[in-house]
C-alpha positions in Angstrom: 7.4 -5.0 26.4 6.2 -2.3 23.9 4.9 -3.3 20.9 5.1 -2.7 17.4 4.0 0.8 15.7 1.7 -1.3 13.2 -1.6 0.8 12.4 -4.4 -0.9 10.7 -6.2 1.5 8.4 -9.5 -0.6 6.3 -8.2 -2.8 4.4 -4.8 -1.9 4.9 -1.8 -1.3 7.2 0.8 0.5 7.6 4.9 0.5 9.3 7.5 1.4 10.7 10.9 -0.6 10.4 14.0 -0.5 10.4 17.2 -2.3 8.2 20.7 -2.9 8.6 23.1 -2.5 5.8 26.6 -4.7 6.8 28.4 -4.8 4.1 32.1 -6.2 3.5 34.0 -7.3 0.3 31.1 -6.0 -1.9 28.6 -8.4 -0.1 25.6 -7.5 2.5 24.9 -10.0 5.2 20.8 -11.1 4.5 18.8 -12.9 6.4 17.1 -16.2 5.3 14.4 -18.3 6.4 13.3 -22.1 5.5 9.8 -20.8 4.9 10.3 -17.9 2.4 11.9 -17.9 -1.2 14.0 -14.8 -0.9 16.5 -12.8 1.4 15.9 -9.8 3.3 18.2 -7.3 5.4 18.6 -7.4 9.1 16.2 -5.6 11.6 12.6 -5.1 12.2 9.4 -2.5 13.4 9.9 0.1 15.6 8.3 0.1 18.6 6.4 2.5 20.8 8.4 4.9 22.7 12.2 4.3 20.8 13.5 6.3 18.0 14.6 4.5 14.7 18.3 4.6 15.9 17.7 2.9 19.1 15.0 0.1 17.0 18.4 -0.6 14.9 21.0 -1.3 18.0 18.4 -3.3 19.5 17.2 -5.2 15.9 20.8 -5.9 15.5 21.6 -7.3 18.6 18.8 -9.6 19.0 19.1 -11.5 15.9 22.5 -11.2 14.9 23.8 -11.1 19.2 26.6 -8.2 18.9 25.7 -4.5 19.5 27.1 -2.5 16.4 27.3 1.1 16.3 25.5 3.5 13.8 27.9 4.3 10.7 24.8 6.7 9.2 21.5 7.1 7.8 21.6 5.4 4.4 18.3 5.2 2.8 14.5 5.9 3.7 12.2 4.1 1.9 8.4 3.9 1.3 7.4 0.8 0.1 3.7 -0.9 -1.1 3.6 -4.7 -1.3 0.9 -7.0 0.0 1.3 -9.2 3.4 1.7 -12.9 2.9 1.9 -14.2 6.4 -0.3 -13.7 9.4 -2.8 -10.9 9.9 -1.4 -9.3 7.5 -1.8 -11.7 4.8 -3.5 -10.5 1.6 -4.1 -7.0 3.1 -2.3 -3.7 1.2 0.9 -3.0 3.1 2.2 0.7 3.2 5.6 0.6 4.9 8.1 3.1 5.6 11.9 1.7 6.5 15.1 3.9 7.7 18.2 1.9 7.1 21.3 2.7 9.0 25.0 1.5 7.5 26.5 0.1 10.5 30.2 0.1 11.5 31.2 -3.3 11.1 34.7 -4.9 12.0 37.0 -5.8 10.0 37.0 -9.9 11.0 33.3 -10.0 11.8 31.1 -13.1 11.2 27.4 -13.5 12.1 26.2 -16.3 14.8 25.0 -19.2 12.7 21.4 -18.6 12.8 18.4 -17.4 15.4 14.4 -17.8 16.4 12.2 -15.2 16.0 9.3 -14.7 18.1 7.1 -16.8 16.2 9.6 -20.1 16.3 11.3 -19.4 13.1 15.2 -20.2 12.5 16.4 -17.4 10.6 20.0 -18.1 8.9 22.0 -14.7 7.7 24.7 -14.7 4.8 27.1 -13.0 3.1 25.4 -12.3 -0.5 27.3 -10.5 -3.5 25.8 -7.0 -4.6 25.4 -8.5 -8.4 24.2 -11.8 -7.1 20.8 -13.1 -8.9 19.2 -14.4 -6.0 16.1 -12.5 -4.6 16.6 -9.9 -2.4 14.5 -7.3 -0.2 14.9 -4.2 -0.9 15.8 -4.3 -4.5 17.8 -1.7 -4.8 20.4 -2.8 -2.9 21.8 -4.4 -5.6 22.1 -1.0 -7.6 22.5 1.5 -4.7 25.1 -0.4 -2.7 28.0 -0.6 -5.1 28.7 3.1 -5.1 27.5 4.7 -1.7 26.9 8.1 -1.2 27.2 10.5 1.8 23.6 12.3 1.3 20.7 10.0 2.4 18.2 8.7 -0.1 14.7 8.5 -0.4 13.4 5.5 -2.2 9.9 4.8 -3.2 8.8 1.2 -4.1 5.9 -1.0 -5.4 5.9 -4.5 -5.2 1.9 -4.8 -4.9 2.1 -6.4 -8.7 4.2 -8.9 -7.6 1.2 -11.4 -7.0 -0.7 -10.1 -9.9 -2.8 -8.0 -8.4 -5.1 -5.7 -10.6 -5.4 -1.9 -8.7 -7.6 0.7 -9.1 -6.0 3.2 -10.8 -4.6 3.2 -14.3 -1.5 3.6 -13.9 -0.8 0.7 -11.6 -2.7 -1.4 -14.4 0.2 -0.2 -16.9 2.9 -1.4 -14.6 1.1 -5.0 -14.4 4.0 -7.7 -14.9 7.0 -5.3 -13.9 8.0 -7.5 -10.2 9.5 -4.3 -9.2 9.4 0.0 -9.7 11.5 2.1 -8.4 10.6 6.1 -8.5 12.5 9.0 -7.5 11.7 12.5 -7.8 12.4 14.7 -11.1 12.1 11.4 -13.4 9.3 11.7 -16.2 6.1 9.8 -15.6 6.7 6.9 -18.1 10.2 6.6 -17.1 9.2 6.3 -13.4 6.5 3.7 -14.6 8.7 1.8 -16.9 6.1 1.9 -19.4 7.2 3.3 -23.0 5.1 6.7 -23.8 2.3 6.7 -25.9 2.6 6.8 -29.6 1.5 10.0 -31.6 -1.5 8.6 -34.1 -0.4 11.5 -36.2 2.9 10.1 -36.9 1.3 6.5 -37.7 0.9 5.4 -41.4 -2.6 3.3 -42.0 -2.7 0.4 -44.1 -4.9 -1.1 -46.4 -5.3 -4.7 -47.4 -1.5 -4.7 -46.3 -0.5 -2.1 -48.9 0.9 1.0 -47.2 -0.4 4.7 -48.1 1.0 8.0 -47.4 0.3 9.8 -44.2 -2.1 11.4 -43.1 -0.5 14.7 -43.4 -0.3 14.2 -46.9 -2.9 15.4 -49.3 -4.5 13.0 -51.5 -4.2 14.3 -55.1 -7.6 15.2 -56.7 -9.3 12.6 -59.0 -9.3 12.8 -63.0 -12.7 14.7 -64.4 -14.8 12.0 -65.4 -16.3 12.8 -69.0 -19.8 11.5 -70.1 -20.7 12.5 -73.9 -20.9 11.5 -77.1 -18.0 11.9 -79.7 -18.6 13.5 -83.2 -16.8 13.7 -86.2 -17.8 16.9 -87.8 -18.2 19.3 -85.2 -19.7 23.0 -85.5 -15.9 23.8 -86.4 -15.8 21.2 -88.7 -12.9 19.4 -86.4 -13.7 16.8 -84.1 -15.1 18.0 -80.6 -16.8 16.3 -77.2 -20.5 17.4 -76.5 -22.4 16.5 -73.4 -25.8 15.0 -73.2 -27.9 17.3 -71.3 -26.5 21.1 -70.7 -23.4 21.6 -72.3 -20.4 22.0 -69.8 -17.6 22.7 -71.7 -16.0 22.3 -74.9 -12.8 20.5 -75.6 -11.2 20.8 -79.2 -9.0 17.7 -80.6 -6.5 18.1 -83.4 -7.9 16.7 -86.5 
């Protein structure tokens, strides 16, 4: 038997899979195990020597038991997560899934459940698009309900999902999203999710809680502080202002 195309690369690894979207009455048929918290679609990795249309037929027809034919090439999507079972457990996951829309009949219902390779009874159901159950891929609860003829290419990250601090920045401004989805043409922030950054320019400091103007606004000058002596009798006889020192100016009062 071939195996799977799983390459390890450091720390990390990296796939190739393949998903079936069945869909009838605005549901998806999901598969569900005892052991995991969440849903995810039908099929599996490819393996060496079989195309991705081939890896679906044959994913199909060993958990589900019927061969169903290929409607189209729905989505391709790259996804990041980290693994949380075997050998790939804890290690940076970069995974890249075609999934197929497959012809399904009208009066079709899956077997009741199947065993994987490793001994685990997988159950599949029928699950709304709107439902607000956990599923894998996310987008299927957005992208399903109005299907298009082009294909689409989806780009995920579910690394954060467990928390997990990365290197760069701008995974550390994503921290606490459980889910980002980018497509090409967005802007930055509105691929991250993040709001932009705020102009300092257009912020208005405080003091002591009382506001001032802005900062684009010119404080007024200050009053001229006078030091002098006043005197009755001037050299003018009226009143006037003299300095101490060096006289600076002269300012003449009404009598």
């Amino acid at each position: 038997m071939s195996s799977d195309i799983t390459v390890r690369v450091d720390e990390g690894v990296i796939n190739l899979r393949v998903g079936a979207v069945i869909t009838k009455e605005n549901k998806v048929l999901m598969t569900k195990n005892p052991r995991d918290d969440y849903y995810y679609s039908v099929g599996g990795r490819i393996k060496i020597g079989e195309t991705s249309e081939q890896a679906i037929v044959r994913e199909v027809y060993e958990e589900l038991g019927v061969k169903l034919q290929i409607d189209r090439l729905g989505f391709i999507n790259e996804n990041y997560f980290y693994g949380d079972i075997g050998d790939g457990k804890e290690r940076q996951i970069y995974e890249i899934c075609f999934y197929y829309y497959m012809k399904t009949p009208a009066d079709y219902e899956p077997r009741v459940n199947s065993v994987t390779n490793g001994g685990i009874t997988e159950t599949f159901e029928w699950i709304p698009f709107d439902t607000d159950k956990t599923i894998y891929p996310v987008f299927f609860k957005t992208e399903l309900y109005e299907p298009c003829e082009t294909v689409k290419h989806i780009i995920s990250d579910e690394r954060i999902k467990n928390k997990k601090r990365c290197r760069c920045a701008t995974n550390r401004a994503l921290c606490g999203n459980p889910h980002v989805t980018m497509s090409r043409g967005e802007p930055l922030f509105a691929r991250l999710g993040v709001p932009p950054p705020v102009n300092p320019r257009k912020l208005v400091p405080r003091f002591r809680g009382t506001p001032v103007a802005p900062l684009s606004t010119p404080k007024p000058p200050p009053p001229p502080r006078i030091s002098g002596a006043f005197y009755k009798n001037g050299p003018s006889g009226r009143r006037s202002i003299r300095h101490r020192g060096r006289p600076r100016y002269l300012l003449i009062l009404n009598s």
